[in-house]
C-alpha positions as CSV (number, residue, x, y, z in Angstrom):
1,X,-28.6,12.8,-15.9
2,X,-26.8,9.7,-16.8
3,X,-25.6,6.0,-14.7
4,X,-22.6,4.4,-15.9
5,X,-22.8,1.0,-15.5
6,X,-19.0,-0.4,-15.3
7,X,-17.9,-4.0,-14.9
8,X,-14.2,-3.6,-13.4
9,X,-12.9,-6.5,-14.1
10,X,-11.0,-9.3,-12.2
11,X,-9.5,-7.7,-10.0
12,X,-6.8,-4.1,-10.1
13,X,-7.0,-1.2,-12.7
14,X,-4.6,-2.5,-14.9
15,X,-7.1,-5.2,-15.5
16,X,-9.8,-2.4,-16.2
17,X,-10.7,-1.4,-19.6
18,X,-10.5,2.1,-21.5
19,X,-14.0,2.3,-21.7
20,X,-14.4,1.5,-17.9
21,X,-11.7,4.2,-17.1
22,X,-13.1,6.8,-18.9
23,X,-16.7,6.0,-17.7
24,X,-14.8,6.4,-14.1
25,X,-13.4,9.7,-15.1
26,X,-16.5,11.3,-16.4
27,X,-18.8,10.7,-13.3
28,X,-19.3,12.5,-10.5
29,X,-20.3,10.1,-8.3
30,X,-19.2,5.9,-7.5
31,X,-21.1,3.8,-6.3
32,X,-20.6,-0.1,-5.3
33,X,-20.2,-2.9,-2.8
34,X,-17.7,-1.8,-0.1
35,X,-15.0,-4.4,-1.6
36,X,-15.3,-3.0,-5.0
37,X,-15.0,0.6,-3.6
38,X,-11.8,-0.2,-2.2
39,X,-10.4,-1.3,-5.7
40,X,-11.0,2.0,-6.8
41,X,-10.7,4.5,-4.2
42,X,-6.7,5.3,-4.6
43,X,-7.1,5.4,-8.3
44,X,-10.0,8.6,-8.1
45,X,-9.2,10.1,-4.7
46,X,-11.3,13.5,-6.4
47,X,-14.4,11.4,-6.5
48,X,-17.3,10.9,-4.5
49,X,-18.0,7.9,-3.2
50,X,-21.2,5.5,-2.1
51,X,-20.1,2.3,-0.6
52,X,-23.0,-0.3,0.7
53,X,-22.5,-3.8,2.2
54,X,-23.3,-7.5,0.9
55,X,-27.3,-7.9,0.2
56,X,-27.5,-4.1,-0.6
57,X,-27.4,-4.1,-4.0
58,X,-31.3,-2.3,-4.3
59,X,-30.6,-0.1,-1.9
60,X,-26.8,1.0,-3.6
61,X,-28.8,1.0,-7.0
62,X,-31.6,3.2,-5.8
63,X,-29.3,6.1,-4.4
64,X,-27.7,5.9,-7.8
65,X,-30.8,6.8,-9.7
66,X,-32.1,9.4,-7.0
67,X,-28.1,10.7,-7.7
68,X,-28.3,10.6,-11.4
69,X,-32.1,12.0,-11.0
70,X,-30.7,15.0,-9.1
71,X,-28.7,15.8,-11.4
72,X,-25.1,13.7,-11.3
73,X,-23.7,11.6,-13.1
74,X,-22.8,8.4,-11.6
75,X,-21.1,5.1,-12.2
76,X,-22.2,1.8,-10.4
77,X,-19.7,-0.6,-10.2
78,X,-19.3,-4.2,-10.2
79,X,-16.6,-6.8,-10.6
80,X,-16.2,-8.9,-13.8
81,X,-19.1,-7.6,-16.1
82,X,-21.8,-6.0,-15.0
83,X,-24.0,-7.2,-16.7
84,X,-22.9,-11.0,-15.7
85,X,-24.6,-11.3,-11.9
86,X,-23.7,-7.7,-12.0
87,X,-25.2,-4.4,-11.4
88,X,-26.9,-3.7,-14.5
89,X,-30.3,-5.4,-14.6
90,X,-31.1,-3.8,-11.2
91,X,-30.4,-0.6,-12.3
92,X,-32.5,-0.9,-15.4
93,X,-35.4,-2.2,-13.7
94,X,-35.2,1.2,-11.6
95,X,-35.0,3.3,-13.8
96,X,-37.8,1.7,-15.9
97,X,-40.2,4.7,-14.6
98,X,-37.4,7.3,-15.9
99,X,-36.8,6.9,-19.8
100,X,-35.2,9.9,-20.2
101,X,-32.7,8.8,-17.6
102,X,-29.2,7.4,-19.5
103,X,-28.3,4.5,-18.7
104,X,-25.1,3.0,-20.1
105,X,-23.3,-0.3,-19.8
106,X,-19.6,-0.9,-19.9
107,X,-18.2,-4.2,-20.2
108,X,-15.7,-5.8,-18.1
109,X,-13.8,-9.0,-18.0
110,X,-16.3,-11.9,-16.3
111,X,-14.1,-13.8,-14.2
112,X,-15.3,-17.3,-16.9
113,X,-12.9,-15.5,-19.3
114,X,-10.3,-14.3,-17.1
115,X,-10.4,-17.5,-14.9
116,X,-10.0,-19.4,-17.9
117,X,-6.7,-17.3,-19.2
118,X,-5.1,-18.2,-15.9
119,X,-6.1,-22.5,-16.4
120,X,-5.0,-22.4,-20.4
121,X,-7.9,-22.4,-22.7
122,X,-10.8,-24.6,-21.3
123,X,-13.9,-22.1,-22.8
124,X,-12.5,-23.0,-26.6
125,X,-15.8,-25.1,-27.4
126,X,-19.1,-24.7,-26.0
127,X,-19.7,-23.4,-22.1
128,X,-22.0,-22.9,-19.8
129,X,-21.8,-20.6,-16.4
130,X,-24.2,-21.3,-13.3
131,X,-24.0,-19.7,-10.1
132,X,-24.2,-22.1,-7.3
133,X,-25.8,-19.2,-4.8
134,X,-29.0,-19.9,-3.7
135,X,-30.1,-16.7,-2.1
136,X,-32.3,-15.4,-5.8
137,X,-32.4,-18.8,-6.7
138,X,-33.8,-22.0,-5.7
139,X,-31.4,-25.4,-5.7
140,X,-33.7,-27.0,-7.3
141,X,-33.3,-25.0,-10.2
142,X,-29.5,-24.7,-9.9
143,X,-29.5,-28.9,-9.6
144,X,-31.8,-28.8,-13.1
145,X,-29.4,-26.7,-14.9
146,X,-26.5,-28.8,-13.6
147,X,-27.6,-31.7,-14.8
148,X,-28.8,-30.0,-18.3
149,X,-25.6,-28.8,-18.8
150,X,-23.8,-32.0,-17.9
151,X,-26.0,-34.1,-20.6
152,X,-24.9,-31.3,-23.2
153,X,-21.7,-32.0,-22.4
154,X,-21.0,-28.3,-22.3
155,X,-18.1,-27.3,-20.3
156,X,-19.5,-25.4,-17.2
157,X,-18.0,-22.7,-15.3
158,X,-19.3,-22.3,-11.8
159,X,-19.3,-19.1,-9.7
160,X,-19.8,-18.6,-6.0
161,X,-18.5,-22.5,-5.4
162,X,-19.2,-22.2,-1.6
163,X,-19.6,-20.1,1.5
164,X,-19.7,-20.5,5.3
165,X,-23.8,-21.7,4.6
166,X,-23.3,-23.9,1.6
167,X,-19.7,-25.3,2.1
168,X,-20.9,-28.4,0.6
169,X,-22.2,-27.3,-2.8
170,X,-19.3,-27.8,-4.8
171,X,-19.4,-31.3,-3.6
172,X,-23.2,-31.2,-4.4
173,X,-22.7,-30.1,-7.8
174,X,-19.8,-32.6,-8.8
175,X,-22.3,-35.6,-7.7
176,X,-24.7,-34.3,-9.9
177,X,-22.3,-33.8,-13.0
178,X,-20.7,-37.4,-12.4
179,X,-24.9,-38.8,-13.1
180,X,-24.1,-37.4,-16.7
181,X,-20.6,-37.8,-16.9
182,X,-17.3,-39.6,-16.9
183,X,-16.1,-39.2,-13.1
184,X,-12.1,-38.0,-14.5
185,X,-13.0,-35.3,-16.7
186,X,-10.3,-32.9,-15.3
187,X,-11.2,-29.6,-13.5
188,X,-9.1,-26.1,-12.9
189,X,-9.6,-23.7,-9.6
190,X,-8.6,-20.2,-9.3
191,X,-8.9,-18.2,-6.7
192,X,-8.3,-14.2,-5.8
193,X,-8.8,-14.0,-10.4
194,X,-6.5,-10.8,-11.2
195,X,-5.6,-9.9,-6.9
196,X,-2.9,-10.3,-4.7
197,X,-2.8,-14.1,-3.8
198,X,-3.9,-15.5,-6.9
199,X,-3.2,-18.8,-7.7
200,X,-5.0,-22.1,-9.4
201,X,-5.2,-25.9,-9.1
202,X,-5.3,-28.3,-12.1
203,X,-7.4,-31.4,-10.5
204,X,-7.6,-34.8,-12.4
205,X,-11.1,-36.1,-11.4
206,X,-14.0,-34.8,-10.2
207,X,-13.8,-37.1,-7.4
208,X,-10.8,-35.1,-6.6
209,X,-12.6,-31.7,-7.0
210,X,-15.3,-32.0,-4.8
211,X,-12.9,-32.6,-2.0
212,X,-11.6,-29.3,-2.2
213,X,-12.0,-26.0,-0.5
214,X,-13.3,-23.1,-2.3
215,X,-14.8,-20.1,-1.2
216,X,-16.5,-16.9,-3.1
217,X,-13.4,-15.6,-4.3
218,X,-13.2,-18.9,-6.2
219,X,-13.9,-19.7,-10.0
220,X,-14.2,-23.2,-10.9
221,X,-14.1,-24.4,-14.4
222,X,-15.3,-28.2,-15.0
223,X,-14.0,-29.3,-18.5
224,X,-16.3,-32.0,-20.8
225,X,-15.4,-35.4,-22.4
226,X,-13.1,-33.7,-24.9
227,X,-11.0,-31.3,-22.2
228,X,-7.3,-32.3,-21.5
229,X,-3.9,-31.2,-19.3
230,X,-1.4,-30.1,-21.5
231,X,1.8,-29.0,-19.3
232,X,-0.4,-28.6,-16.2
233,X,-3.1,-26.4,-18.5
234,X,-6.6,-26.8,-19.3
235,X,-7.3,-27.6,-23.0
236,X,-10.6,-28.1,-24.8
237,X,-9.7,-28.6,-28.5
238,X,-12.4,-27.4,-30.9
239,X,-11.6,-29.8,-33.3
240,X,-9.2,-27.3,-35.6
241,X,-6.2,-29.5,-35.7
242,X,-8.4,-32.2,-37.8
């Protein structure tokens, strides 16, 4: 009796850690978002496979404990890391009433890090990373930690930049950055992170960012007051070169 709980990665297998492979390898059973599933599918065609739609995520973590309960072993997939707006929280939460239920986390490559590999080297110094989704939670709270992290002058990394209902949030968030600081601290999108079609944007301003179009396949990385373009990548010096 045992769940697997394995971040992918960005994007293909080659992106994929060991760890993740093997964790793959060993289970009887996947289990993930229908998107996810399809990453995968070729790669274990022996496998047996539990593919659910957006807003299922209970539901796809729930048949994986009553899986594992009966007796499998099973892997839940995410992308990125699963423990970053992943899958592993919900599953530990249901299997609180089973301790002697394994549960095991793999890591995986959260698209901050491999967003910011494709850009240059933005997350040197101090980051923050906010979802700007509000389906779990509310704006309000998004806007606070915003602004908090603009008045740290943190570097801030922002998932799920817009959809069909919020196509104005990037915009929303930019304004509220630009109350805290300097309106041309530069900016890097990248979108598809580790899939067919990727490709990213260096952006001067944030005047210019919050004019763009992004979608959920996008990872936007907003640099602070020390963040620079060297050769059209993003740079935030830690300080090592004084």
């Amino acid at each position: 009796m045992k769940i697997y709980v394995v971040g992918l990665g960005p994007g293909g297998p080659e992106q994929m850690t060991n760890r993740a492979q093997e964790a793959l390898r060993k289970s009887d059973i996947l289990v993930g978002y229908t998107l996810y599933i399809d990453l995968i599918k070729d790669q274990f065609p022996d496998k047996k496979f539990i593919a659910t739609p957006m807003k299922k995520e209970v539901d796809r973590c729930r048949t994986a404990v009553e899986k594992a309960l009966e007796g499998a072993t099973v892997a839940v997939v995410s992308s990125g890391d699963a423990g970053v707006y992943g899958m592993a929280g919900i599953v530990l939460e249901l299997a609180e009433p089973y301790p002697f239920l394994e549960v095991e986390v793999i890591p995986g490559t959260t698209a901050a890090c491999s967003g910011a590999a494709v850009l240059g080297a933005p997350l040197i110094h101090d980051f923050a990373v906010i979802s700007l989704s509000d389906l779990l939670t509310p704006w309000e709270k998004i806007e606070a930690r915003l602004a908090a992290a603009a008045q740290g002058d943190f570097v801030i990394v922002l998932y799920n930049p817009s959809s069909i209902k919020r196509h104005d949030y990037l915009k929303k968030a930019c304004d509220i950055v630009m109350r805290h600081q300097d309106a041309d601290l530069p900016a890097g999108i990248v979108r598809s992170i580790g899939r067919e079609g990727e490709n990213y944007e260096i952006v001067s301003s944030l005047t210019e960012l919050r004019e763009k179009k992004v979608d959920m396949f996008t990872t936007v990385i907003i640099g602070n007051s020390q963040t620079r373009v060297i050769n059209n990548k993003l740079v935030t010096p830690r300080g090592y070169k004084k």
